[in-house]
N, C-alpha and C positions, 0 to 999 in steps of 0.2 A: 416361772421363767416365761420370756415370750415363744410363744409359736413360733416355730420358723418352717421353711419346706421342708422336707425330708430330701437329701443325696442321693444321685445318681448311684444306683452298685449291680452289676451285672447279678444275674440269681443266681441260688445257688438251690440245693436238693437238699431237703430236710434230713435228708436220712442220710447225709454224707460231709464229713468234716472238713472235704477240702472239692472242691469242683472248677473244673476248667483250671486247672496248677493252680487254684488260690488259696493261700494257707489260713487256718485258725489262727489268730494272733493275741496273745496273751500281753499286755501289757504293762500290767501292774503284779511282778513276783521278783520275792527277794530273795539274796545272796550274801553271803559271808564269804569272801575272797581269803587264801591263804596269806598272805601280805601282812593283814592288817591284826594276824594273830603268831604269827612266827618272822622271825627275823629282824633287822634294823628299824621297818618303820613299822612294826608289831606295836599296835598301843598296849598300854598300861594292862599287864596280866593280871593287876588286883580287877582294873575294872571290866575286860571277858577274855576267856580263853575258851579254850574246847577240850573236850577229852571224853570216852567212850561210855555210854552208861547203856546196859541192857543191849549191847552188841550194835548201836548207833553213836554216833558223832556227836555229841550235844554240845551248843552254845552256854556257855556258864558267865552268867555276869554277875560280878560283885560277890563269886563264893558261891552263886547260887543258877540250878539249872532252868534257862529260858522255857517255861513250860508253855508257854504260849507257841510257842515253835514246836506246832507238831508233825511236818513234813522236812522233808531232804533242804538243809540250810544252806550247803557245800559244795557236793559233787553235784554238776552241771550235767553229767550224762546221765544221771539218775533223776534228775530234775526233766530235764526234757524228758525219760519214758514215763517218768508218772503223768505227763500233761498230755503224752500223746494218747496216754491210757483214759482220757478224761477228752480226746478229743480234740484239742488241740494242739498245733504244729508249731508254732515257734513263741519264745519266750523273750519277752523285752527287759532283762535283767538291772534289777538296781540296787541298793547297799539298804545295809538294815538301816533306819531312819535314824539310829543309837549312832550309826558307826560314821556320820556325818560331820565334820569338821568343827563341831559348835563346842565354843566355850576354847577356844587353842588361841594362842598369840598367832600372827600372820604368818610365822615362818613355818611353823607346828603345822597350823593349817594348812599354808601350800603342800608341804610333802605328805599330810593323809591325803589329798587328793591325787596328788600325783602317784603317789602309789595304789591306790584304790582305780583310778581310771586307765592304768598303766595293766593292771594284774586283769580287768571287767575287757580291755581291749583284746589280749590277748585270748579272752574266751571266745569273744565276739570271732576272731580271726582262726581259730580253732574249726570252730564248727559257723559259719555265715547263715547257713541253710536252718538252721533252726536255734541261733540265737540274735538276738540287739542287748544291748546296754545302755543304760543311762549313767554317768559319773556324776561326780561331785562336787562345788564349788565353795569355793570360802565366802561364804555370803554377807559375814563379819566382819569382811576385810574387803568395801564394795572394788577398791581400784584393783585387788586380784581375780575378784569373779568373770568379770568380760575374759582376761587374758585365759584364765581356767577352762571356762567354755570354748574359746575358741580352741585349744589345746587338745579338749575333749573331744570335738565331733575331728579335727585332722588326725587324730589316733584312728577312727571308725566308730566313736561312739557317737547313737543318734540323737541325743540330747542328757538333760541332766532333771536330780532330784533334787528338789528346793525341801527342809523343812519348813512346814506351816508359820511355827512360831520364831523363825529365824528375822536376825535386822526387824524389831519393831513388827511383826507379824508380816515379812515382806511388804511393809511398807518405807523402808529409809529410801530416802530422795537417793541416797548416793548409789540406789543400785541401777539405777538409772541408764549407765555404759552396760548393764548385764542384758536388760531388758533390750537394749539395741543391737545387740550381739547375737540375741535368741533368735528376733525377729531377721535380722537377715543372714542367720545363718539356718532358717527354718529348723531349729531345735528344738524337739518336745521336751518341755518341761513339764516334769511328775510335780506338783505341790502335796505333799504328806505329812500329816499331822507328826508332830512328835513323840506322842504318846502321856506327855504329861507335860501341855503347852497351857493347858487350864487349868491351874494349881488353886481347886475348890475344896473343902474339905468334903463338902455333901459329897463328892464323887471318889470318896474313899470306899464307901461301899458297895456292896452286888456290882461288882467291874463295871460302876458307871464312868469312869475315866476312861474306861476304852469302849463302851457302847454309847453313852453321853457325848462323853468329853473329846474324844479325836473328829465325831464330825462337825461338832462346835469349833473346835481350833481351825478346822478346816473352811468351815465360814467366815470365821472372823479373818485370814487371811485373804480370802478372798473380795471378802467386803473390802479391806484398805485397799485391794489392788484396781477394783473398779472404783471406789468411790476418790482413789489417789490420782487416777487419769489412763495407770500403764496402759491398759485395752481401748483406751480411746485414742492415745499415741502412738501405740504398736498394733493396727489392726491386724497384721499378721501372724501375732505372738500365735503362740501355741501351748498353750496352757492348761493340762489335763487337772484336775479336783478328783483326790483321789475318794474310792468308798460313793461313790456318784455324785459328787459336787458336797459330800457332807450334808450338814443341815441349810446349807445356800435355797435348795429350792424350795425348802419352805416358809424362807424370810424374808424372798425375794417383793412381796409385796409389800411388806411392812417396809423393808430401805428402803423400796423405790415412794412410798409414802412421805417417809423421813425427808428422801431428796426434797422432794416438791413442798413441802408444807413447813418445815423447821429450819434454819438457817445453820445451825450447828451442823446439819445432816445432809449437806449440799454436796461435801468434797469439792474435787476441784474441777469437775467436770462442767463439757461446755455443752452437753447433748443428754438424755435423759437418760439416767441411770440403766433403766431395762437394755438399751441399746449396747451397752459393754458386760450386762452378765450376760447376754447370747452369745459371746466372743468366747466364752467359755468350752472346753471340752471337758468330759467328764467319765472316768469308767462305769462299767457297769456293774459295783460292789454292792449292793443295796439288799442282797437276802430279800427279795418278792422282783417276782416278774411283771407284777402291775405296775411299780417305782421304775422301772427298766421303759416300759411303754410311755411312761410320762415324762420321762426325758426324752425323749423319743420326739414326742408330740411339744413339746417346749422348744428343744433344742434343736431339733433338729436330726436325722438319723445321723449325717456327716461327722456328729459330734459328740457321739459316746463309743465310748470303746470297749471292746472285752477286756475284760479284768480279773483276777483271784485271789491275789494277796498270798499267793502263797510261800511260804509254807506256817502262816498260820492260822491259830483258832477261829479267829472272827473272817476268815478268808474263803470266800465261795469253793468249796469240794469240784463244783459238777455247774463250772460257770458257762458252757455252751447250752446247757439244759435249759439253767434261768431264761436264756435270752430267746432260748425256740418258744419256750413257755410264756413270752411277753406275747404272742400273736402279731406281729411285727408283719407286715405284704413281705415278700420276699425276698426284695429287693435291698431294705431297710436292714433286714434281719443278714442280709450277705455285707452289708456294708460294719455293722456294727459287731457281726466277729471275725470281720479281716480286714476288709477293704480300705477302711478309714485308716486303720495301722498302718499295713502295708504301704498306701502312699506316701504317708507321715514320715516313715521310716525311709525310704526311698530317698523323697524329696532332702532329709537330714544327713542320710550318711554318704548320699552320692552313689550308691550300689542298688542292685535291682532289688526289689521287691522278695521279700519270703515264699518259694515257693510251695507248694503244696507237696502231698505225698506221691 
């Protein structure tokens, strides 16, 4: 990706999670809301429910226990003290990537969102101080997503999660009113693989559909969305790539190659491709502290965020750790586990900033 400056960020003390009230902000961890497994818009118990195994809550899909979910899926006040036990302070909450609207007729879909952004509000409103959310949109049904979004952040949620492989890989023209809804209602949008959005057989084995195949999906999303126009339309969107932009930063030369030399490879863009994947934000999921520095050094510090993924397996444990371990000036390294959040989230939900401990 291109270089850019690094962001303004007050510093902060290596050896302290939170300095001067500014919080550790977690932005990428998921939740399973009561809603959407008990009661009227409970979806389908064949395909997940919950129930207790080993004196925990487990997620069960299709008959069978979500083992990939090895931390707290549920309870939000157990969620926050494991991440305060890891250092950081508040949690930007979002739906299992499964539990997203996809594949439902328009009406099915409106009411998972609306119950899912309705049940994540009231956690939001519960505890302010150390939670955000993201909801849900019908991404399927583009003339309901703007209305969805905007539904979303007047609840108090500060933006929403896109899956990857949803509408054409987030490329259908018709989301087009969503995209202008993001953009002026400064909403962060999570883009998250779906989990099996690249339906390869080679990636049946040694879990390369989920070490392969999600950062792949998460490129290829990305790719339609710069090579389509959205970031050159919407310079203010706010668009996080979950897992740190996926495999984007390392294809980034070869599209912006494509642009320039192949006609098939142009999109619809009127300025050089590098210039709208800089518009990107991205967390910081990458398992190495040197991938952490070179978004850094690419993007920008402004533009990556702390991230965990949790509560699952491929999910950073100990994600304040990676990012001190990136060697990041001070300033970079405050911005990139809080700062950049914190404003993000401000500027979306209308409410002050996460404050510290």
């Amino acid at each position: 990706m291109p270089v850019r400056s690094r962001g303004d960020a007050s510093v902060r003390s290596r050896g302290d999670a939170s300095v001067q009230g500014c919080a550790v902000v977690d932005v990428h961890s998921h939740i399973v809301v009561d809603a959407l497994l008990e009661g009227p818009d409970a979806v389908d118990p064949g395909f997940a429910s919950s129930r207790i195994v080993d004196g925990r809550r487990r997620l069960i899909v299709r008959g069978k226990e979500l083992t990939s979910a090895v931390g707290e899926f549920f309870d939000p006040v157990a969620m926050v003290a494991d991440a305060a036990s890891a250092g950081v302070d508040h949690l930007v909450l979002s739906p299992w990537v499964q539990l997203l609207p996809e594949g439902l007729a328009a009406g099915a879909a409106r009411r998972r969102c609306e119950a899912q952004n309705a049940a994540l509000a009231a956690l939001v409103a519960s505890d302010p101080v150390h939670l955000s959310a993201l909801g849900a949109v019908p991404t399927e049904h583009p003339g309901e997503a703007a209305r969805a979004l905007d539904e979303a952040i007047d609840a108090g949620l500060c933006g929403v999660e896109l899956s990857a492989s949803s509408a054409g890989y987030l490329g259908d023209e018709g989301l087009e009113p969503l995209w202008a809804r993001a953009e002026a209602r400064g909403a962060l949008v999570l883009v998250h693989p779906s989990t099996r959005g690249i339906p390869l057989p080679a990636l049946d084995r040694h879990y390369l559909w989920n070490t392969v195949g999600n950062p792949v999906e998460t490129a290829v999303a990305a790719a339609n969305l710069a090579l389509g126009g959205v970031l050159e339309r919407h310079r203010g969107l706010v668009v996080v790539l979950a897992h740190g932009g996926g495999a984007l930063p390392a294809l980034t030369g070869r599209l912006g190659h494509g642009q320039r030399t192949v006609a098939a490879a142009r999109g619809t863009l009127s300025s050089p491709l590098g210039e709208s994947l800089a518009r990107f934000h991205v967390d910081s999921i990458t398992h190495d502290p040197r991938l952490v520095r070179r978004l850094v050094d690419d993007l920008g510090a402004e533009r990556v965020l702390l991230g965990s993924d949790r509560p699952f397996d491929m999910g950073d444990p100990d994600p304040v750790s990676t990012v001190r371990a990136a060697g990041l000036d001070p300033a970079a390294e405050a911005a990139v586990l809080g700062g950049n959040a914190r404003r993000l989230i401000a500027r979306a939900s209308g409410r002050p900033a996460p404050a510290g401990r």
